[in-house]
C-alpha atoms as one frame of an Amber mdcrd trajectory, in Angstrom:
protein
  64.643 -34.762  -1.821  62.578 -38.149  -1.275  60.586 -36.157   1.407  59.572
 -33.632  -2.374  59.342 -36.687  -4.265  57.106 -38.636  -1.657  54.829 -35.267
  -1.331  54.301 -34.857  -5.190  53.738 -38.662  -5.724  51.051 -38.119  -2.602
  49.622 -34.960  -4.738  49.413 -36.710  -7.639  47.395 -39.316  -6.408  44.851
 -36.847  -5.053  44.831 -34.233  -8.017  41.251 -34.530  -7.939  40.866 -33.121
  -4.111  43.386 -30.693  -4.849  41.311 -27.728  -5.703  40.560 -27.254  -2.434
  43.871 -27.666  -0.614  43.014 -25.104   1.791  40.680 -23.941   4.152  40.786
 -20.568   6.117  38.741 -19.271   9.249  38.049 -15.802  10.218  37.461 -14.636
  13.682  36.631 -10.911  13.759  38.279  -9.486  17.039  37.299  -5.371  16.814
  35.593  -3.440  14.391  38.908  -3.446  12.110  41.272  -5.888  13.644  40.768
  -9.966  12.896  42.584 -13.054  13.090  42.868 -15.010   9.670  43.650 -18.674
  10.488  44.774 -20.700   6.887  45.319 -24.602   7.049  46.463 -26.116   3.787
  47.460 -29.683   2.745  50.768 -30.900   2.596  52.031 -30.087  -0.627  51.416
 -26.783  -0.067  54.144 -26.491   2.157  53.746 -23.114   4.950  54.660 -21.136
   1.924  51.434 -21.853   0.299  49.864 -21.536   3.565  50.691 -18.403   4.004
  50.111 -17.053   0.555  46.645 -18.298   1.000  46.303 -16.518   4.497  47.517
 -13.643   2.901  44.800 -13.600   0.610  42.412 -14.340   2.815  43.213 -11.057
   4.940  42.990  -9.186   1.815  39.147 -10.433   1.040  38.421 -10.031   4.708
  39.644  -6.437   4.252  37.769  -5.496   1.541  34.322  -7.636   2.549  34.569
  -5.292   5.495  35.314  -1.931   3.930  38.550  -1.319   4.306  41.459  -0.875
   1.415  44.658  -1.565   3.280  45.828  -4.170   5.634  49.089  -4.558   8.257
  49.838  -7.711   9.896  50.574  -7.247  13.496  51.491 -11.070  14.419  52.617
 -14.046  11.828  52.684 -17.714  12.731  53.488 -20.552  10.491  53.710 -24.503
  11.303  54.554 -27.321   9.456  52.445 -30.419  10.592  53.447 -32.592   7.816
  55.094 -36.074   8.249  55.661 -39.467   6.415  54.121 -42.473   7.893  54.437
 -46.267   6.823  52.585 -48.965   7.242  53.819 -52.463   8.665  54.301 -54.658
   5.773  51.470 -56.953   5.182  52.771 -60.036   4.183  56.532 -61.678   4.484
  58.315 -64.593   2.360  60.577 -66.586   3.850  63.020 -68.695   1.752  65.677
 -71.404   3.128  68.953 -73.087   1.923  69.983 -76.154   3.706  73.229 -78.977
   3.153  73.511 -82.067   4.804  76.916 -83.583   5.629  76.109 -86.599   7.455
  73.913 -86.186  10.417  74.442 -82.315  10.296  72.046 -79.907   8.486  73.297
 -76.496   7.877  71.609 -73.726   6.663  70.163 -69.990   6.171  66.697 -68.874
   5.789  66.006 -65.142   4.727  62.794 -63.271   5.284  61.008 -60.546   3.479
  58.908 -58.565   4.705  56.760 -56.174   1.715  53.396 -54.195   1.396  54.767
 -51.746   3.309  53.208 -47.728   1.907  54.316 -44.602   2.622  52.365 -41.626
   2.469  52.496 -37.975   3.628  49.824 -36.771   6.131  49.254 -33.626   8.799
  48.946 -30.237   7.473  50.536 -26.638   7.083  48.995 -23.765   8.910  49.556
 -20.127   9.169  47.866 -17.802  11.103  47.932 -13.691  10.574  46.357 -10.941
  12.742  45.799  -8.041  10.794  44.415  -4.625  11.418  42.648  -3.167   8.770
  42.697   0.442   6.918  40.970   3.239   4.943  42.620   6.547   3.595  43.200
   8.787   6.839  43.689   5.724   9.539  47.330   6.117  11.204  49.396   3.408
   9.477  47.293   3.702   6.044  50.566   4.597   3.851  52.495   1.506   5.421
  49.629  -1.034   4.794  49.742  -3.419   2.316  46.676  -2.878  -0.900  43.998
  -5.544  -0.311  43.331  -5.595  -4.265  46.874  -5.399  -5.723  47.891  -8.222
  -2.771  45.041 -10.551  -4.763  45.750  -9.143  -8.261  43.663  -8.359 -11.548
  41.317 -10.885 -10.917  40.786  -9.291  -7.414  36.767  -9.231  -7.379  36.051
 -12.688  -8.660  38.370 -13.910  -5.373  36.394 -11.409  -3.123  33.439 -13.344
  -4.487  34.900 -16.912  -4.280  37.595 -16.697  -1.805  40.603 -18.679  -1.898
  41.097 -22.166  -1.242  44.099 -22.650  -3.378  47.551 -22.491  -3.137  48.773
 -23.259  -6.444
């Protein structure tokens, strides 16, 4: 729960960066078979990650003339993690009584400036082989345009860098 809170407080802070929370590499491997590699930021969890990858492989598809896509290998990794800083200033504070010669007494330090703040990344990482009508597999593979939706052409054009 403070791990959620910690990463929305985080994503918050950076909504302007946030509209490109994800970046995704391409290597083609055969004429119809490439590895989609998706990194995102931490909010995005590997969920997002992956959604994004799964896009990805779906543009890919289509930018190289196929219609239909399998995944043959899925990896996902979560590379997120709170760090704080030392604190950057402390306070101390004493109480002392004398009885006589004696001095008794307690002193209390506090240490503050101390920030937290979520760092590392997701990734995901798909290798696909992609399809056209009469390839073995074609009926099982997943539809590059209805994986990205109505607004399928406009992504093919822009890709995908989000994962909200």
């Amino acid at each position: 729960m403070v791990r959620n809170i910690l990463i929305l407080a985080a994503a918050i802070a950076t909504a302007g960066g946030l509209s490109g929370c994800a970046s995704t590499s391409i290597t083609q491997m055969s004429r119809n078979t490439a590895m989609v590699s998706t990194s995102a930021a931490p909010i995005c969890h590997t969920t997002g990650a992956s959604n994004v990858g799964q896009q990805m492989a779906a543009i890919t598809t289509i930018k190289q003339g196929f219609s239909r896509f399998i995944i043959l290998g899925y990896g996902a990794q979560d590379n997120t993690r709170l760090v704080t800083t030392g604190p950057t200033y402390a306070t101390t504070t004493a109480n002392v009584n004398t009885f006589g010669n004696t001095a008794y007494g307690t002193a209390t330090t506090q240490f503050g400036g101390q920030q937290t703040f979520v760092t590392g990344r997701n990734d995901a990482q798909f290798q696909i082989v992609m399809l056209n009508a009469g390839d073995q597999g074609y009926e099982q593979g997943l539809d590059a345009k209805q994986i990205l939706g109505a607004d399928w052409e406009k992504k093919v054009a822009q890709g995908v860098n989000n994962c909200f």
